[in-house]
C-alpha positions as CSV (number, residue, x, y, z in Angstrom):
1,X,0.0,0.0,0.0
2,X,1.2,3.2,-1.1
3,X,0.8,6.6,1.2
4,X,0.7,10.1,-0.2
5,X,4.0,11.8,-1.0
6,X,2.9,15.0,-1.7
7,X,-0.1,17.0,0.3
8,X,-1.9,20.1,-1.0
9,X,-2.9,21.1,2.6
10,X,-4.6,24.7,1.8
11,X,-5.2,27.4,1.8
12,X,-9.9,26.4,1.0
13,X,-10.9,29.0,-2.1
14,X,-7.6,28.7,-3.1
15,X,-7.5,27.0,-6.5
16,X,-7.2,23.1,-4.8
17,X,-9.6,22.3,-7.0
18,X,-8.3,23.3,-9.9
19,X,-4.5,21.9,-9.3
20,X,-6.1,18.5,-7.9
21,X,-7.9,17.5,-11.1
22,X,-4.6,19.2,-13.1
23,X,-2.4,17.1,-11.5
24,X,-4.8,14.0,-11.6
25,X,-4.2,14.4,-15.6
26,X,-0.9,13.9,-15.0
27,X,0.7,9.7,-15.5
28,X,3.0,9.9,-13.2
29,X,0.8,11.2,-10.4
30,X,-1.8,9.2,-8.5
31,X,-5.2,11.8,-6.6
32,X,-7.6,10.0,-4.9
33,X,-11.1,9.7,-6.4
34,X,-12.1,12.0,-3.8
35,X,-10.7,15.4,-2.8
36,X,-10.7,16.3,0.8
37,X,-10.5,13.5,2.8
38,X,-9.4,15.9,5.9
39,X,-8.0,12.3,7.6
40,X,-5.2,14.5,9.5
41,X,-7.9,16.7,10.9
42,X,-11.1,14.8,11.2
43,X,-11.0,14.4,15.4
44,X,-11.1,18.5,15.3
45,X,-13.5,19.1,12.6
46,X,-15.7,16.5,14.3
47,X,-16.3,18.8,16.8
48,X,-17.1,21.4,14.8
49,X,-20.8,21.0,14.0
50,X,-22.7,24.3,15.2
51,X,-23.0,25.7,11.6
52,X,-25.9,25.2,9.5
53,X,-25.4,22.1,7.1
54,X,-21.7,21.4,9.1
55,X,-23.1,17.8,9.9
56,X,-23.7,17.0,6.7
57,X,-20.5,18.0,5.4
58,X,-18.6,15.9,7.7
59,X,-20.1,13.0,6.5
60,X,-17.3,12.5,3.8
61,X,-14.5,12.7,5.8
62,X,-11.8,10.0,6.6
63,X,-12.1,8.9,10.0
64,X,-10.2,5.9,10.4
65,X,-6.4,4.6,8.8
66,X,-7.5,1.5,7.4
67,X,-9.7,3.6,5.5
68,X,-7.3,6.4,4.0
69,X,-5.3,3.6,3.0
70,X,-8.3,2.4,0.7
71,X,-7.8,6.0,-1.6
72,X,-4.5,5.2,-2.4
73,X,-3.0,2.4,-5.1
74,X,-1.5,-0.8,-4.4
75,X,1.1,-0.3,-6.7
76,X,4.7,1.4,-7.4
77,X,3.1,2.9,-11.2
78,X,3.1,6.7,-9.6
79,X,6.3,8.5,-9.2
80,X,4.1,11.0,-6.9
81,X,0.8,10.2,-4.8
82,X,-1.1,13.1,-3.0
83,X,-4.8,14.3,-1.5
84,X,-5.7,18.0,-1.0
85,X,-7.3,18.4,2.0
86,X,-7.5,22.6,2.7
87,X,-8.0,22.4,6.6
88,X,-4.6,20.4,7.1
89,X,-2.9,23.9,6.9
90,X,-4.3,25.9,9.8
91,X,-3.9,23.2,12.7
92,X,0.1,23.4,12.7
93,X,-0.9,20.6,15.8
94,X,-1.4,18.3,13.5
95,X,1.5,18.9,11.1
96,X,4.2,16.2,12.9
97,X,2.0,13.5,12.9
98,X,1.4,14.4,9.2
99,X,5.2,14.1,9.0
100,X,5.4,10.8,11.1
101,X,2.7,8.9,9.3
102,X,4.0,9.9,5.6
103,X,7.3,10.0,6.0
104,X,7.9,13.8,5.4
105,X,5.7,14.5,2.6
106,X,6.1,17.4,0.3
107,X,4.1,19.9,1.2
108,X,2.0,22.5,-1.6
109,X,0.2,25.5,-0.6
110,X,-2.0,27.7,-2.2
111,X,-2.6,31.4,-1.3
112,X,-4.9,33.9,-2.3
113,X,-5.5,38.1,-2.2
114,X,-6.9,37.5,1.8
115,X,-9.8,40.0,1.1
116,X,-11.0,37.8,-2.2
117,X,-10.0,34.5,-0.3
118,X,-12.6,35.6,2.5
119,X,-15.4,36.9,0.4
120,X,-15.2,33.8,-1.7
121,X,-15.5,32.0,1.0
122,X,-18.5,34.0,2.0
123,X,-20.7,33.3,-1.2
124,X,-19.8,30.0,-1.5
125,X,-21.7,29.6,2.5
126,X,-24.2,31.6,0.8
127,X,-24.9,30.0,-2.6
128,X,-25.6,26.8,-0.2
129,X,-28.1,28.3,1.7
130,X,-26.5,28.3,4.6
131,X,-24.9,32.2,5.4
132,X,-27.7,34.3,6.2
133,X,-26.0,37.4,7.6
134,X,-24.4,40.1,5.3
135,X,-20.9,39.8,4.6
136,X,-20.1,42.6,7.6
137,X,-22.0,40.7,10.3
138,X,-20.9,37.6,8.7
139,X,-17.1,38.7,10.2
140,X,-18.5,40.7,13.0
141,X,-19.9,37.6,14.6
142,X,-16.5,35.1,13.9
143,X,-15.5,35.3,17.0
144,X,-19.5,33.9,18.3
145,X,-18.9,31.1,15.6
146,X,-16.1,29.9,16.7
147,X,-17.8,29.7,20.7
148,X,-20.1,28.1,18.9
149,X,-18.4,25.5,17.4
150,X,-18.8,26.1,13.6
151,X,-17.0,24.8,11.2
152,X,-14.1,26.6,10.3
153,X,-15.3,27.1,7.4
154,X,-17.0,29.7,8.7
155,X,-14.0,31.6,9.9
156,X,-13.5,34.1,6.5
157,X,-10.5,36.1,8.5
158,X,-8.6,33.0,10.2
159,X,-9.0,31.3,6.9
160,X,-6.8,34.5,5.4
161,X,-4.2,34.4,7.7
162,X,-1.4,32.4,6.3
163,X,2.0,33.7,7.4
164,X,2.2,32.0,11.1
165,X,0.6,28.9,9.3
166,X,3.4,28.6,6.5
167,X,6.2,29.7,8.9
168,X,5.3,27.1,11.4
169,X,4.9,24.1,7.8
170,X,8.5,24.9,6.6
171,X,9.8,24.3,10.4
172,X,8.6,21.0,10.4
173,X,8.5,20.0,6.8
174,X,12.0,20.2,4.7
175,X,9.8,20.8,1.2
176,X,7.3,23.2,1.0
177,X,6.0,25.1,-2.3
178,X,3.7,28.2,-2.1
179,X,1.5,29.0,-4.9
180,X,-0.7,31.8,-5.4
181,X,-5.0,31.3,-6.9
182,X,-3.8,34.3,-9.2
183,X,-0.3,32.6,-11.2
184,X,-2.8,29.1,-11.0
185,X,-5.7,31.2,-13.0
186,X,-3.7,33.7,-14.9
187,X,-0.8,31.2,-16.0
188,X,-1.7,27.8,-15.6
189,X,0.7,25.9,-18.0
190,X,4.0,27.7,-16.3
191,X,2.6,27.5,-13.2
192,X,1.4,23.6,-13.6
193,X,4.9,23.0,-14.7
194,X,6.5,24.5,-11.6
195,X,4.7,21.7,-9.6
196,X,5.6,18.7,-11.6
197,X,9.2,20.2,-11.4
198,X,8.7,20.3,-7.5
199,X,7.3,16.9,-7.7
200,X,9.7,15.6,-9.6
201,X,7.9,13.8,-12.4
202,X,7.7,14.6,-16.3
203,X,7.4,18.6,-16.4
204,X,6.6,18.8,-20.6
205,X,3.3,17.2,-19.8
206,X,-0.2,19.7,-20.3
207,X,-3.3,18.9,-19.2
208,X,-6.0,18.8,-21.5
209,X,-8.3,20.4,-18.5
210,X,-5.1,23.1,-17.8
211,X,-7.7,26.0,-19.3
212,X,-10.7,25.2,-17.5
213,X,-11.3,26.3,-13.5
214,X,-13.2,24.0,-10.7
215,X,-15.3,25.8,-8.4
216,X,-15.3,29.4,-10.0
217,X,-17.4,30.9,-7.0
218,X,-20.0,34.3,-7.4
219,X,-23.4,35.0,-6.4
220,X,-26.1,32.8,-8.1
221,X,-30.1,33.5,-7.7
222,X,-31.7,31.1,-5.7
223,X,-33.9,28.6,-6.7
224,X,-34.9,24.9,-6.7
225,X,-32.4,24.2,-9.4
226,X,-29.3,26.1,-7.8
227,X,-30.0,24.9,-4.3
228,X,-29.9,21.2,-5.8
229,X,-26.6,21.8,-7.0
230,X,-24.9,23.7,-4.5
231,X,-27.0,22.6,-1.3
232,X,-24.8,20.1,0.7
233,X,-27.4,16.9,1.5
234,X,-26.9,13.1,2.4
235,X,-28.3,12.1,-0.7
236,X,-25.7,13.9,-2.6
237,X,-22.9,12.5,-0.3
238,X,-24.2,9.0,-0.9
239,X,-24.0,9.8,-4.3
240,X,-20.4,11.0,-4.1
241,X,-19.9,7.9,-2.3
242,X,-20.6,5.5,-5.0
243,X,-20.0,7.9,-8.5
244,X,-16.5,9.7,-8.2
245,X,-16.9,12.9,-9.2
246,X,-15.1,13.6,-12.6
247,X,-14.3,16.6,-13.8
248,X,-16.3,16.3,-17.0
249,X,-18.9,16.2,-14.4
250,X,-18.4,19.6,-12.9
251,X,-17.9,20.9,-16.4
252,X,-21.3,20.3,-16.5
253,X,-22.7,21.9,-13.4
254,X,-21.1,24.8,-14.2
255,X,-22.6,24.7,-17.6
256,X,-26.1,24.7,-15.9
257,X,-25.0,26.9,-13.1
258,X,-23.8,30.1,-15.5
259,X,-27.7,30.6,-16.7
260,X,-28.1,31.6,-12.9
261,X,-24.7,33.9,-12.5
262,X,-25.4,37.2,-11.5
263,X,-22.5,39.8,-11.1
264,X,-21.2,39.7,-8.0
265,X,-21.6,42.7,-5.4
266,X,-18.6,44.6,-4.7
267,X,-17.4,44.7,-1.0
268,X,-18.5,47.4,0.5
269,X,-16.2,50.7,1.4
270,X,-16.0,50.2,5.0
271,X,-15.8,46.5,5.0
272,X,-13.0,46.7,2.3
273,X,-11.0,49.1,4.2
274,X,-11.5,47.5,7.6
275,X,-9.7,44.4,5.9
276,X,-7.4,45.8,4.7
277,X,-5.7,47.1,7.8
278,X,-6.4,44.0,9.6
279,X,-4.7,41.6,6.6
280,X,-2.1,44.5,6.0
281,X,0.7,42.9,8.6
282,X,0.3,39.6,7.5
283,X,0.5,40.5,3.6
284,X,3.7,42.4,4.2
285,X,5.0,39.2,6.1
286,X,3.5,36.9,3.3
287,X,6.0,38.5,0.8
288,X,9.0,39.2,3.0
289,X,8.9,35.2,2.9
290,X,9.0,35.5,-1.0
291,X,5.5,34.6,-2.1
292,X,4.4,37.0,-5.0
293,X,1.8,39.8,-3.9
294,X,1.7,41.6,-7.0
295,X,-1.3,40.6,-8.5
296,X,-3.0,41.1,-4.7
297,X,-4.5,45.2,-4.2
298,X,-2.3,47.6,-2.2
299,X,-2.4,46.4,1.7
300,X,0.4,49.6,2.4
């Protein structure tokens, strides 16, 4: 039985998506049929149920070894096996035993503009029916959430905070590559090539899929047919369970999905600026550690 190699632990509404199924293209890398199996982090996000829908999202998580070694092959055909499982990245208590039970893994990262990360974050809650509040109460009432017990999920500023989290993964782990959403999106072939480089498998290889994006977020109207789609449910899980979702498939939801794409409401003035100063330290950490901010807006 072979264990992962590799782990893409984060940052969520990121791109993970997008550079699983990419890298699933690839022969010389093995991705489990299902992304985020959240096995490293399961006994905390267990716990985590006080959100609307949070139960039912659990549902699909690894909660045993014997099972996470049923995702991976039997075989020595794969120069490079991985998972992406977003939460791994912001419990650095779980990052030895990561280390122990894979053997040092290399380690991928994906980072994101914070203030994009976190309202992405926000409609996709909301597209599911399950965010109520506006965006602003939405963060004023974090810190209640996490008293509460939601998921982390739920957590739009923690979940932009990514200096401490990466400075704390390359203590522990001797191989770590950062990524930004923005090279993924704007430059996928170089950027797709930089990660079979750090992988160490065949680097000329392109995706047929390297053009198309997973999980493209916005606000949607809501209706029966939208709420189908995006609505977590057991039936859906039990369907997940027995179909592995391809990405053909989600090719095809988005088809149906973009008749219901509205534009998306800018952030408003005083939210905006209030993140900015709260992100502002951690960007200007971010890229004293050498990940790319260019593409981000101005956090001075």
């Amino acid at each position: 039985m072979s264990f992962p190699n590799f782990i893409i632990a984060g940052f969520p509404k990121c791109g993970t998506t997008s550079l699983h199924h990419y890298l699933s293209e690839h022969p010389q890398i093995y991705m489990p049929k299902q992304k985020e199996l959240h096995f490293f982090t399961h006994k905390i996000l267990s716990k985590q149920l006080g959100g609307k829908g949070d139960k039912i999202t659990k549902q699909m998580h690894v909660n045993s070894l014997d099972n996470y070694k049923n995702f991976f092959p039997d075989s020595n055909k794969y120069k490079a096996i991985g998972e992406a499982s977003p939460s791994y990245i912001n419990y650095p208590e779980v990052y030895n035993n990561i280390k122990t039970q894979l053997s040092s893994p290399k380690i991928i990262v994906l980072v994101r503009d914070p203030i994009n990360r976190a309202y992405s974050n926000y409609l996709h809650l909301k597209r599911e029916s399950r965010e109520l509040l506006s965006f602003q109460d939405a963060l004023d009432n974090e810190q209640t959430r996490k008293k509460l017990k939601y998921s982390d999920f739920w957590y739009y500023k923690f979940n932009s905070l990514y200096y401490e989290k990466i400075k704390h993964l390359k203590s522990v782990f001797d191989k770590v590559l950062v990524l930004t959403q923005e090279e993924l999106m704007s430059s996928p072939a170089l950027t797709i090539k930089k990660t079979y480089s750090f992988l160490n498998v065949e680097n000329s290889f392109v995706p047929k899929i390297i053009n198309k994006k997973y999980n493209p977020g916005g606000n949607y109207t809501n209706n029966i047919i939208t709420r189908a789609i995006f609505k977590p449910s057991k039936t859906k899980n039990i369907l997940k369970k027995i179909i592995s979702i391809k990405p053909w498939m989600k090719d095809g939801l988005n088809w149906i999905t973009r008749h219901y794409k509205n534009p998306t409401e800018p952030i408003e003035k005083e939210t905006l600026a209030k993140l900015k100063n709260y992100f502002r330290k951690d960007v200007a950490l971010i890229q004293s550690i050498g990940v790319d901010v260019s593409s981000w807006r101005n956090y001075k």
